[in-house]
N, C-alpha and C positions, 0 to 999 in steps of 0.2 A: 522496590524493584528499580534498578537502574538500567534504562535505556537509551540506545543512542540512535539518532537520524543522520542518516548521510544523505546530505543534499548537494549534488555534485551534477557535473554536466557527463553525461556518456557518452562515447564515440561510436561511431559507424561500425569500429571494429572492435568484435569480443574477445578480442587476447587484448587490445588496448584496456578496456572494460573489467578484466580481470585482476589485470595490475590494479586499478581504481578498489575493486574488493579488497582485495589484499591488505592496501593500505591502511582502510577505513577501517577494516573489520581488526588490525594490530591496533590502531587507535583508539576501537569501541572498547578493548579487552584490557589494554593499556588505562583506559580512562575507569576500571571497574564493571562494565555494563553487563549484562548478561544477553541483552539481544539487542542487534544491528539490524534495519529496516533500511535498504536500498530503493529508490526511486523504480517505477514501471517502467519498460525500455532501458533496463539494467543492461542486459546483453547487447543491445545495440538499440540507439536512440530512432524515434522517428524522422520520416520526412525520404527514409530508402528503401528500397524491398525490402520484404521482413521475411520472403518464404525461403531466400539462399541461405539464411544466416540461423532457421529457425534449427533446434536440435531436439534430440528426446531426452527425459528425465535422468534418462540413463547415458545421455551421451557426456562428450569430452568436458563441454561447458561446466554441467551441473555438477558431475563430478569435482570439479577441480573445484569448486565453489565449496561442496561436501569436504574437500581435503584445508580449505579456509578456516571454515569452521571448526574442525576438529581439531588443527591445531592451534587454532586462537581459543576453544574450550566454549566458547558462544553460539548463542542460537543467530541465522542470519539468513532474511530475507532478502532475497532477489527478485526482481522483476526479467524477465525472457520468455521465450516464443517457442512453441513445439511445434511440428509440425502435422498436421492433419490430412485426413485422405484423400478432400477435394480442393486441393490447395492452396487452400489458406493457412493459418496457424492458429493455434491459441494463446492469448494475451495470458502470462500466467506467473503467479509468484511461488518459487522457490522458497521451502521454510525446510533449514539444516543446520545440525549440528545439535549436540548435548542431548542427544539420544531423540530428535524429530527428524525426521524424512514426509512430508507431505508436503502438496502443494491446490495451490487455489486457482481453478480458470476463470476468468471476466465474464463475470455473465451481462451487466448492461454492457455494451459495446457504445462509442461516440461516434454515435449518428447525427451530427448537430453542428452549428457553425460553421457550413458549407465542409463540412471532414465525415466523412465514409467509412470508420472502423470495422463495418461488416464486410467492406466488399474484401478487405484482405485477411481478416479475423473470426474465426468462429466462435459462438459462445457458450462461454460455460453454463451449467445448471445447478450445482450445488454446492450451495453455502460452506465454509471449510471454519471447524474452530481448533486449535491448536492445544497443547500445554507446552506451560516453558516453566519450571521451577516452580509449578501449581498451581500457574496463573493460567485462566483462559483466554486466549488468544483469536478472535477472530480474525481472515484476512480479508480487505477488498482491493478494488484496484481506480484508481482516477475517479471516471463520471459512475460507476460504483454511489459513489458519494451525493447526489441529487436523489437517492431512493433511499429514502429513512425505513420503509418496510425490510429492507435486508439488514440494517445492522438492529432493529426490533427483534429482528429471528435469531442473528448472533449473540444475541444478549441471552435470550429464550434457551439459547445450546448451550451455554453455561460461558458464553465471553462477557469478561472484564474489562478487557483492553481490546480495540481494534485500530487496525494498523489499515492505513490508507498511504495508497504507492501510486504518486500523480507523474505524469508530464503534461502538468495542464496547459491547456493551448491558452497562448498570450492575445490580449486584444481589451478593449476599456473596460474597466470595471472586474475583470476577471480573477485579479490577486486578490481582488474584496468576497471577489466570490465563495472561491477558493477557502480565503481563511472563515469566513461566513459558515460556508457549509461543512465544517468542520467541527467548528464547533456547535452548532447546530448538532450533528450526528450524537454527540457524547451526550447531550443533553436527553436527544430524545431515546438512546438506550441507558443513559445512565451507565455508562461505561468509561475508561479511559480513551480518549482517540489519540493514535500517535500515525499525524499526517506530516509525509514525505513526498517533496518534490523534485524535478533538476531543478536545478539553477537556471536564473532566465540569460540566456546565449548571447543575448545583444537586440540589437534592435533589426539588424541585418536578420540575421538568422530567423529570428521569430517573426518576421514578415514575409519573408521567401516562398513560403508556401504555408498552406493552410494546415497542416501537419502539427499536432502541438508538443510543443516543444519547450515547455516550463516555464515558470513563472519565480519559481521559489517561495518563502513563505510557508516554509515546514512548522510546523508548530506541536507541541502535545497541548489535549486541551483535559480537563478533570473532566467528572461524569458533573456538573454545574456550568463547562460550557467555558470557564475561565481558562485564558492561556498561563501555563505552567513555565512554556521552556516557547523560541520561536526563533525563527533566524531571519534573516536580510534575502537579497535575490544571491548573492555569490554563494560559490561552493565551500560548502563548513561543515563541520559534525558539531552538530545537537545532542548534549549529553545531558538526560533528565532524569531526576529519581519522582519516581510517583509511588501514591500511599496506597495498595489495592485497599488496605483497609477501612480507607472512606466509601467502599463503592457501595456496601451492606446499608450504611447507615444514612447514604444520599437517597438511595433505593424506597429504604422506608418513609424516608421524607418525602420524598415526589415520587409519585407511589403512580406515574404513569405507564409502566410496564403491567402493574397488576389493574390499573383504571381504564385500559382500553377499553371501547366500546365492542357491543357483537359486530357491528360494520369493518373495526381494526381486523380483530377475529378472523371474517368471512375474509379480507383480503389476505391476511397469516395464510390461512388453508391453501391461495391460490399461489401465494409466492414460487418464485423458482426452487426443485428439492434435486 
């Protein structure tokens, strides 16, 4: 299966943001890919209000995103914002095209590094897994990625691949993190990870406020943790072929999806549904 990461910077503005899709997603389709994964804060980046800009699944934005896809023949995730009844929004990714319409809300939110994702964000509850050409597809979103019990369950719901959509907040050590935790994720589902970031803005920008606002460091990593495909901090498309048919045979090698302990279990049972 070939996939592509668009690790690019988003603007303030969702019709600038669109053009951005458009482009990426002719060059995913251009380059062979069958699915394009856009960065979190697709629709508009953070660090502004996110409830003027936020739309519903059914509005102008997702649409046009929908009509992307369709006629690039690709599946393509986006990152954007809905809005909700006390409001706030939901941090959410768009998955469209080649016969998918679903989408995934953030259920951990970025409560951390002096940054307040809940006071403008609501959160989601339930884990989302995809198909794209008979692959399973889990999604998550950024700090998503520090809770190995969620992509445990996405692996559990029949994903192969999951797809991590960052604007990770910049500050020491954090690209390490980032790519660290990454592949970390694939290891301990045993799965593909195909993590996407923006690009990191500069040093102006990424200082300005506590708001994160990317690092770059997009990478796909195998279900053994190895990086396959990775990029620099600027804006580029990541074009990877991975083999789902290593995932069966990793699986029964490190056989820690069926080796959890009843303690793993018991926290399964409690995870977000």
């Amino acid at each position: 299966m070939r996939i592509a990461l668009a690790q690019l910077l988003s603007d303030a503005d969702p019709a600038v943001n669109l053009k951005l899709v458009e482009d990426y997603t002719r060059r995913a389709a251009d380059a062979g890919a069958r699915l394009v994964a856009f960065p979190e804060g697709m629709m508009c980046r953070f660090g502004v209000p996110l409830a003027p800009v936020a739309q519903p699944l059914d509005g102008p934005w997702a649409d046009e995103v929908r009509r992307i896809a369709d006629g690039a023949g690709i599946t393509v995730l986006a990152g954007m914002f809905t809005p909700v009844s006390d409001g706030r929004v939901t941090n959410t990714v768009l998955a469209v095209g080649a016969g998918v319409d679903a989408h995934y809300d953030k259920i951990h939110l970025y409560d951390a590094f002096g940054f307040a994702e809940s006071e403008a964000v609501a959160p989601g509850r339930e884990p989302v897994v995809i198909t794209v050409d008979g692959v399973g597809v889990g999604l998550t979103l950024c700090y998503d990625v520090r809770f190995p019990a969620l992509y445990t369950d996405l692996a559990d719901r029949g994903a192969q691949l999951i797809t991590v959509h960052a604007s990770w907040g910049a500050g020491p050590g954090k690209l390490q993190q980032w790519t660290l935790l990454a592949r970390a994720r694939a290891l301990d589902s045993t799965c593909f990870v195909a993590a996407v970031d923006q690009g990191y803005p500069g040093d102006e920008m990424a200082t300005a406020s506590k708001a994160p606002t990317g690092v770059g460091g997009s990478l796909v990593a195998s279900p053994l943790g190895e990086v396959v495909a990775s990029a620099g901090d600027d804006p580029q498309l990541v074009v990877a072929d991975i083999d789902i048919d290593r995932v069966a045979p990793v699986r029964e090698a490190l056989g820690v999806l069926r080796n959890r302990s009843e303690f793993a279990q018991a926290d399964k049972a409690e995870s977000p549904r």
